[in-house]
MIKE-705852 format. One record per residue (C-alpha): x, y, z; chain; residue number from 1; residue in three letters. Coordinates in nm, 2 decimals. Each point is the difference from the previous one (the first is absolute). Layout:
N
NODE;east;north;up;chain;n;res
NODE;X;Y;Z;A;NUM;ala
...
//
This chain:
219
NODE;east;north;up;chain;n;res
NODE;0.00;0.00;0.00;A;1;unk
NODE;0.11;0.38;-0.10;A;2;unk
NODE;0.08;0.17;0.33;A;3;unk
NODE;-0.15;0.34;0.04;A;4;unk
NODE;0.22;0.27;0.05;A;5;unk
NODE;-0.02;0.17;0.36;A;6;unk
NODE;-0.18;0.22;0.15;A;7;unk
NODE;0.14;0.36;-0.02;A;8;unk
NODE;0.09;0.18;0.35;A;9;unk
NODE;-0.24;0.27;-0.11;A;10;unk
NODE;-0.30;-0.25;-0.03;A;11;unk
NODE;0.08;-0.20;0.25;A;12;unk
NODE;0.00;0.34;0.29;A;13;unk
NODE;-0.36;0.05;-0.18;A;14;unk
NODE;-0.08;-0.33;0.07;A;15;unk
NODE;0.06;0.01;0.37;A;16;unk
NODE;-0.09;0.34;0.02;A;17;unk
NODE;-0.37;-0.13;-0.05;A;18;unk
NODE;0.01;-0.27;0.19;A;19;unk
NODE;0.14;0.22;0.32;A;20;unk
NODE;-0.23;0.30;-0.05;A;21;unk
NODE;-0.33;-0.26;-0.05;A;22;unk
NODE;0.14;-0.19;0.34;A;23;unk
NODE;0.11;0.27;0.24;A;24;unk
NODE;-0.17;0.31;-0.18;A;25;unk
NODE;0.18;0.26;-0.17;A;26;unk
NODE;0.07;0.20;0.30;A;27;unk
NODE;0.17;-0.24;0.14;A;28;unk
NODE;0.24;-0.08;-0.27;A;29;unk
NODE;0.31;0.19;-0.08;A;30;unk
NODE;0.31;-0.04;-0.22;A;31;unk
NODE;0.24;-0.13;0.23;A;32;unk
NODE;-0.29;-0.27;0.06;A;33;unk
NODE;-0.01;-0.10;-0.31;A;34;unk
NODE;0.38;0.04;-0.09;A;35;unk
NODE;0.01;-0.26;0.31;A;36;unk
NODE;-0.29;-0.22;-0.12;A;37;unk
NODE;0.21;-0.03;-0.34;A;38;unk
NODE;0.33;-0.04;0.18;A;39;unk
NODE;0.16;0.29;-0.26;A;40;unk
NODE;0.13;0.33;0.13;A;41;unk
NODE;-0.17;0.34;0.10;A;42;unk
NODE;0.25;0.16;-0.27;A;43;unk
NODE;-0.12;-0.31;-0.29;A;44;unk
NODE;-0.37;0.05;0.08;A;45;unk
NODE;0.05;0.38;-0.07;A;46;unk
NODE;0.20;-0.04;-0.30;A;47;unk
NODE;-0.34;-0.14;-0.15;A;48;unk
NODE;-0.22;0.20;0.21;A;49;unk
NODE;0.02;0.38;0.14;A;50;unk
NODE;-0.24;-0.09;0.27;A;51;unk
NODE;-0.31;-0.17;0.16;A;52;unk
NODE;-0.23;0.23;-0.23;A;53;unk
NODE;0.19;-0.08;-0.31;A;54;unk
NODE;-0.03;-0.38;0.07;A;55;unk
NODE;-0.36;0.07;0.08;A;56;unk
NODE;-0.13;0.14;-0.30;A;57;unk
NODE;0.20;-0.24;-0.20;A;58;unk
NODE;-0.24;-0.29;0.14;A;59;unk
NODE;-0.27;0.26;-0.09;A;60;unk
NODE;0.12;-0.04;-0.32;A;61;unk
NODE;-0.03;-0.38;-0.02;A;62;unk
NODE;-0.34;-0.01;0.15;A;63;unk
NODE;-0.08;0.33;-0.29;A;64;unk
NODE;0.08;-0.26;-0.30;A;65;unk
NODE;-0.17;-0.27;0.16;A;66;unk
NODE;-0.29;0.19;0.04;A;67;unk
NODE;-0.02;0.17;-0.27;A;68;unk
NODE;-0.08;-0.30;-0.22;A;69;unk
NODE;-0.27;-0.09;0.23;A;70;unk
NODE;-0.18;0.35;-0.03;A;71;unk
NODE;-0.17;-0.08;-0.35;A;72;unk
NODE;-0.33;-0.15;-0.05;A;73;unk
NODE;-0.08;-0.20;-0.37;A;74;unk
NODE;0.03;0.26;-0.29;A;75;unk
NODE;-0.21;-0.26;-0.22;A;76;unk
NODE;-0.30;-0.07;0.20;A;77;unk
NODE;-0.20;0.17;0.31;A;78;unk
NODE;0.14;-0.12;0.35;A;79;unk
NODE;-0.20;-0.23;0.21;A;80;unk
NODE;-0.04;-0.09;0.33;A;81;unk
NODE;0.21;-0.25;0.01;A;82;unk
NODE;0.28;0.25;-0.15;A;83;unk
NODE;-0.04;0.17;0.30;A;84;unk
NODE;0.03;-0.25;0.22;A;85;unk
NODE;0.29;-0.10;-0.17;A;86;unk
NODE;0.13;0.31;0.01;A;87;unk
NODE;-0.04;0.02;0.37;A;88;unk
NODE;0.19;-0.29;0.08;A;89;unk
NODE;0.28;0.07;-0.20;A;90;unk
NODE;0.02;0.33;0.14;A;91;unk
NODE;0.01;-0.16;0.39;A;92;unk
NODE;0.25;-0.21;-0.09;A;93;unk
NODE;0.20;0.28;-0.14;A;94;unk
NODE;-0.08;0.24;0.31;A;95;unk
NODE;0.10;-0.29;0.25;A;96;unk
NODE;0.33;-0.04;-0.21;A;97;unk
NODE;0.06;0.37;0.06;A;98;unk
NODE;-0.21;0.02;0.34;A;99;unk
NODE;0.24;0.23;0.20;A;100;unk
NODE;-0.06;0.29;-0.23;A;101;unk
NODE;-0.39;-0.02;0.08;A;102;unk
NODE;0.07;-0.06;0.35;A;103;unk
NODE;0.26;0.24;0.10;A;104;unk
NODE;-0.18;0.26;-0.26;A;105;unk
NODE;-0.03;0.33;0.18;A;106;unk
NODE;0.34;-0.04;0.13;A;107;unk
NODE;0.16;-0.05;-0.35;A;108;unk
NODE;-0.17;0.28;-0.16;A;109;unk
NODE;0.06;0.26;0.27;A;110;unk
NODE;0.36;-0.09;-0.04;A;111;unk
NODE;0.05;-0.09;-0.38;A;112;unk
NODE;-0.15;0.33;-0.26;A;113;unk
NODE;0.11;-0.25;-0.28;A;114;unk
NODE;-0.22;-0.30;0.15;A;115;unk
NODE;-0.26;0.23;0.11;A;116;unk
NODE;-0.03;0.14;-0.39;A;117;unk
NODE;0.04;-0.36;-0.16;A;118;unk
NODE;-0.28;-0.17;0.24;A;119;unk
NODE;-0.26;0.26;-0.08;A;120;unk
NODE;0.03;-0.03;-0.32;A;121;unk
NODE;-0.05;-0.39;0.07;A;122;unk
NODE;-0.32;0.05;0.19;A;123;unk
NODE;-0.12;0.25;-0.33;A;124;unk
NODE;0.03;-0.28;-0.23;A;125;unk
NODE;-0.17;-0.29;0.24;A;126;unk
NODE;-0.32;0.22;-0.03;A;127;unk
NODE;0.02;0.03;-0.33;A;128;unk
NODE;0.03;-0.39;-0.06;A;129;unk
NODE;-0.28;-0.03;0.27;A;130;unk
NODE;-0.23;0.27;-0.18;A;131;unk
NODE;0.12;-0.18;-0.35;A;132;unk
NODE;-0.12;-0.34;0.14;A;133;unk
NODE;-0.33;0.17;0.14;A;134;unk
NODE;-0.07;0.22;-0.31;A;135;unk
NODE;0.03;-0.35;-0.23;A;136;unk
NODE;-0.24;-0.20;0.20;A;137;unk
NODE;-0.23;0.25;-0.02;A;138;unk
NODE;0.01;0.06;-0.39;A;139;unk
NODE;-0.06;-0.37;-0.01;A;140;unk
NODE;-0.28;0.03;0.24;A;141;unk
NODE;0.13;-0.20;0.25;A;142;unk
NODE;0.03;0.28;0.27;A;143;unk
NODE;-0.27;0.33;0.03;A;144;unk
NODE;0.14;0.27;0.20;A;145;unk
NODE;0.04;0.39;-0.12;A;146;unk
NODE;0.32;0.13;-0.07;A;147;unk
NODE;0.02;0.15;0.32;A;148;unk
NODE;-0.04;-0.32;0.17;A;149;unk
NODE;0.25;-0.13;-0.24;A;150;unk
NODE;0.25;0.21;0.12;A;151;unk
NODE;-0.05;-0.05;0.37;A;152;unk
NODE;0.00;-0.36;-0.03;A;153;unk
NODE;0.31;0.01;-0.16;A;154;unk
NODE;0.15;0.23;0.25;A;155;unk
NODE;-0.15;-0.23;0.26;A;156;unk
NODE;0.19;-0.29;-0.13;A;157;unk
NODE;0.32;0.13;-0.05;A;158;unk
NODE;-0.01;0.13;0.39;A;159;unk
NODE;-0.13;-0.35;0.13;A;160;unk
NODE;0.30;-0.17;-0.19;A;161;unk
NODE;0.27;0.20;0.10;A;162;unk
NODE;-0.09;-0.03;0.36;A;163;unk
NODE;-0.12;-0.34;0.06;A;164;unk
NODE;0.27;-0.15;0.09;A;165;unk
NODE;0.11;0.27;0.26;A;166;unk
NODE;-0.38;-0.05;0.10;A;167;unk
NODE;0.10;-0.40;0.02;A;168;unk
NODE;0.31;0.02;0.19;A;169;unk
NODE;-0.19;0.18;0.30;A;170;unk
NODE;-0.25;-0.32;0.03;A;171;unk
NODE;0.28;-0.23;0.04;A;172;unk
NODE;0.35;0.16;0.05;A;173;unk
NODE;0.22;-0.30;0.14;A;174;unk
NODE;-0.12;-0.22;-0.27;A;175;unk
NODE;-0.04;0.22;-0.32;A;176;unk
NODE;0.33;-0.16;-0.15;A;177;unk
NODE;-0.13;-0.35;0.01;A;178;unk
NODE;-0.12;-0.14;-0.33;A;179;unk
NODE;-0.35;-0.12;0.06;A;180;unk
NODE;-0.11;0.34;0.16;A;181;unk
NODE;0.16;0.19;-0.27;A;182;unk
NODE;-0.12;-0.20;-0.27;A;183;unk
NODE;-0.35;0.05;0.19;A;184;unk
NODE;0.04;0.38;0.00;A;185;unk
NODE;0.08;0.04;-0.40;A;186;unk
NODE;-0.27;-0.22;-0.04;A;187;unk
NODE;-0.26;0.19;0.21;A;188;unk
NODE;0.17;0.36;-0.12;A;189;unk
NODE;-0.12;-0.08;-0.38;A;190;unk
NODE;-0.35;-0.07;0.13;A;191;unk
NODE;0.00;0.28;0.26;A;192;unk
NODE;0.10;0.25;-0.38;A;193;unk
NODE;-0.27;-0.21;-0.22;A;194;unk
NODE;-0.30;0.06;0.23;A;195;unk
NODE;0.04;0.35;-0.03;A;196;unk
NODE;-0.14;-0.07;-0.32;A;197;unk
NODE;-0.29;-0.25;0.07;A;198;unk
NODE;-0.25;0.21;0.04;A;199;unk
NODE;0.04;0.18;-0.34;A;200;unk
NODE;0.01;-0.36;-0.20;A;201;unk
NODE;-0.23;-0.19;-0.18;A;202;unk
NODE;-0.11;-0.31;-0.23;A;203;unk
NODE;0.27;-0.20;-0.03;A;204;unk
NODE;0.28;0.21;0.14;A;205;unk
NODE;-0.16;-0.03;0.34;A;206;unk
NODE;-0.03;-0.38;-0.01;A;207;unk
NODE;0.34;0.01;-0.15;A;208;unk
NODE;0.08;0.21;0.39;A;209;unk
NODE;-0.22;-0.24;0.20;A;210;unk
NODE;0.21;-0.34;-0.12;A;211;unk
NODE;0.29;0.20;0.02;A;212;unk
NODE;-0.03;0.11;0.35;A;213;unk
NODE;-0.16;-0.32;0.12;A;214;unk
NODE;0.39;-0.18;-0.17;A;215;unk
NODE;0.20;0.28;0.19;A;216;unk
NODE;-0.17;-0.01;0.34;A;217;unk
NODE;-0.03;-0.37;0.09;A;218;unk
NODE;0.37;-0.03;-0.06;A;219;unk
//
């Protein structure tokens, strides 16, 4: 077998820069932490790296192209419901991933102008993919609600995803990290988003919601 090359120093301190901030929280992390963690020098992390910022909003740049191909709904068809849903759980999975910048948000943005600028304009373009999803159902029908309620549900969305799992990790703190109780919460996060939008649905988008929800909430 062809051996793949290895990892570059740079990707690797990305790597366990993650994996630190997700554990211990990204106040709690610093270079010299993760210089230790990667048994490298102070002066070798910053040859790659100014500082904690700079390694920051290069993982924000990471999660940005991951994301970014997730933020599109079909081009040749109307979205469904289960587009949605499928949206949704990609998107949890992806948040988790990344789950210390949701979690330690406030702190981050008071302290980063370059994150602060970068996540807004994230949060923009999740309402618009919510309000494209919610305008497409109802052209096909599928979902009556005026634009202005189109608009507020989509808001509504957005502001339930990007704070359900902060929401989460207050019910059950000492056991959040554990995979059955996370796998629960993304689960129970995509229903929490999609019923925001149940009582706008009809015909066969909400029986389409109904077996949905009944799958997703006995697991």
């Amino acid at each position: 077998m062809e051996r793949k090359p290895p990892r570059r120093t740079r990707e690797r301190i990305l790597d366990l820069s993650l994996r630190l901030f997700n554990d211990f929280g990204e106040p709690n992390v610093n270079t010299t932490l993760i210089a230790e963690e990667m048994n490298i020098s102070p002066g070798n992390l910053y040859y790659h790296f100014k500082n904690k910022d700079d390694i920051i909003n290069c993982v924000f740049q990471q999660f940005e192209r991951e994301i970014d191909s997730l933020l599109a709904v079909p081009a040749d068809r109307s979205p469904n419901v289960e587009d949605a849903w499928l949206f949704l759980h990609v998107l949890f999975e992806l948040i988790w991933k990344y789950r210390f910048f949701y979690r330690d948000l406030n702190n981050l943005l008071a302290n980063n102008r370059t994150l602060e600028l970068k996540f807004k304009q994230l949060l923009t373009q999740k309402v618009k993919v919510a309000r494209l999803l919610c305008d497409g159902l109802a052209r096909a029908g599928e979902l009556h609600a005026n634009p202005r309620e189109i608009e507020a549900l989509a808001t509504n969305m957005v502001v339930v995803a990007t704070y359900w799992l902060s929401y989460s990790y207050v019910l059950d703190p000492r056991r959040f990290n554990e995979p059955d109780v996370v796998g629960a919460a993304l689960q129970r996060g995509c229903y929490q988003v999609m019923a925001l939008t149940a009582p706008y649905l009809t015909g066969a988008s909400r029986e389409l919601f109904e077996r949905l929800a009944a799958e997703y909430l006995q697991n």
